[in-house]
N, C-alpha and C positions, 0 to 999 in steps of 0.2 A: 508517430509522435516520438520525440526524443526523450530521451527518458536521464534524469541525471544520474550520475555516476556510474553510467552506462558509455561504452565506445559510440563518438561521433562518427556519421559518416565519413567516407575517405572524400578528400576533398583537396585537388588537382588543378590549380589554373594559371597559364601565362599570366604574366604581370608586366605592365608601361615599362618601366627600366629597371628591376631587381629581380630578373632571373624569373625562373617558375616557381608558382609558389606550391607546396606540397606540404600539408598541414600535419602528414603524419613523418614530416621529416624536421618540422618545428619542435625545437628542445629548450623553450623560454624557462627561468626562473618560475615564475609562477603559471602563466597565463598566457596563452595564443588570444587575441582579442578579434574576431571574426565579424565582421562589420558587411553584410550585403545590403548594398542600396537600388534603386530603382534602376536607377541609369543616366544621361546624360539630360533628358528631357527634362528631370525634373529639379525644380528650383527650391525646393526644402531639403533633396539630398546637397547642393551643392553646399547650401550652409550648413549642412552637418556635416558636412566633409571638412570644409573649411574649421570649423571648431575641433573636431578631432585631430586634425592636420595641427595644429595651435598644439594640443594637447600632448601631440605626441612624446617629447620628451619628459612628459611628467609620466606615462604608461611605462616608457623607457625604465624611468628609474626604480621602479617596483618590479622591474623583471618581465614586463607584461607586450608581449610580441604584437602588431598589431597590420593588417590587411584589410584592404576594402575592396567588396568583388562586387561587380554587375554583371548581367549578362549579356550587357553591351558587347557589339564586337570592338576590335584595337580603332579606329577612327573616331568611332563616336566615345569610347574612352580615354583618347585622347583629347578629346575636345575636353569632356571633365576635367581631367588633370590639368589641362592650361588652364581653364576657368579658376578653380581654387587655388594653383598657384602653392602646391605644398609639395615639391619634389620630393622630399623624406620619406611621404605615406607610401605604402607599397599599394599599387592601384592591379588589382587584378579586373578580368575580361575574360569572356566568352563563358562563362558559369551558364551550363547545359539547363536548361529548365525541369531534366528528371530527375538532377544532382539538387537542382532549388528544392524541389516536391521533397526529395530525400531528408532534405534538413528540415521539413515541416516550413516550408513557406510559400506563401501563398501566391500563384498566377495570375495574373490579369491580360487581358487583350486591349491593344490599342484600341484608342479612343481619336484618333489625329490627333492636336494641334492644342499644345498647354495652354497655360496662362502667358507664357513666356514665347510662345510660336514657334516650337522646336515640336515636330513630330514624334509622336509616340513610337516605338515599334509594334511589332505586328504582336507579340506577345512580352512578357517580361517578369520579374522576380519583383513583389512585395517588400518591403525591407524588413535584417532582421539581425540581431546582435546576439552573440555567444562567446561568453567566455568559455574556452577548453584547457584544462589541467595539462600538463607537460604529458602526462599518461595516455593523453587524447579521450579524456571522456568528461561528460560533461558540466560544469558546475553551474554554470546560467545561461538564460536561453530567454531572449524574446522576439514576438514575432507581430508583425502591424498586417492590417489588411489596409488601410490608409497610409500614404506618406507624411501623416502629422503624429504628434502625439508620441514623438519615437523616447525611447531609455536617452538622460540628457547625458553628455559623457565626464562634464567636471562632478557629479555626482558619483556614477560609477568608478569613479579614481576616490572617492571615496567609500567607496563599500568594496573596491580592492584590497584598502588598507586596511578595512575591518573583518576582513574576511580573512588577511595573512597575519594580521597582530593577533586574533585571536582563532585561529586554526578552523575559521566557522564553517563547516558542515555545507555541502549543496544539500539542496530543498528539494522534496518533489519526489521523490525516487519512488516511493511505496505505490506498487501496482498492482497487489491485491486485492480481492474482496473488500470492498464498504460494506457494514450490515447500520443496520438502524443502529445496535449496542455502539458501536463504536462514534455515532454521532455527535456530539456536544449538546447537550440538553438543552433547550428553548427556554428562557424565563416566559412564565405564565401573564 
């Protein structure tokens, strides 16, 4: 599990046309925005891509670096990227499944043949969104075991700006002991 304000895993992957991506050689204003989605098959990534794609220059202007990795290989990543149609987003590929586990996200095995009749692969990454601190560690973190239901991202362009206007604090961090004392009392 990742733990916040704790070092992200290293995290290394070719990218469609913007060089390799290397996240511990990212040095954004605020924010690295780390975006793994399913893969090419699936037709709820493509419209999140497609929206974050949109979005990009508003993450831009808050200083907030932004990448989206599958563990497609470069063909079937390509087809992504022609589908959405957002040449700006940095579209990474080949994201190892031990590097997926590492970051806390979940594997699934192909199933054949979607809603959309584009074959599964044989195995693949969950989707899962992380903001990383220039420092590389981590200030939010989510992780889907479904491809619905994901973090909306004109939202999170909003709790960027709340989080930089007021200096707010990652969550989560305390990995000690629970005791009962420290529970929050139950009304009766």
């Amino acid at each position: 599990m990742l733990i916040p304000r704790q070092a992200v895993p290293a995290l290394a992957v070719p990218t469609l046309d913007h060089g390799d991506y290397v996240l511990q050689d990212e040095s954004p204003a605020q924010f690295s925005l780390v975006v793994f989605y399913r893969g090419y098959h699936c037709p709820v990534c493509a419209k999140y891509l497609m929206e974050l794609g949109r979005l990009l220059p508003e993450f831009d202007a808050r200083g907030v670096s932004v990448v989206a990795i599958s563990s497609d290989a470069a063909p079937r990543a390509r087809k992504m990227a022609d589908k959405i149609g957002m040449p700006a987003l940095r579209m990474g590929y080949g994201l190892p499944l031990e590097a997926a586990r590492r970051w806390g996200l979940y594997v699934t095995e192909g199933h054949g043949k979607t809603s959309i009749g584009i074959d599964e692969p044989p195995m693949f990454s969950e989707p899962g969104v992380f903001l990383v601190r220039p420092d590389h560690t981590l200030y939010y973190g989510a992780v889907q075991t479904m491809p619905f239901a994901r973090p909306q991202f004109a939202e999170l362009l909003t709790s960027v700006d709340f989080a930089i206007t007021r200096n707010y604090p990652a969550r989560g961090e305390y990995t000690g002991p629970v005791s009962a004392a420290a529970q929050p009392e139950m009304a009766a």
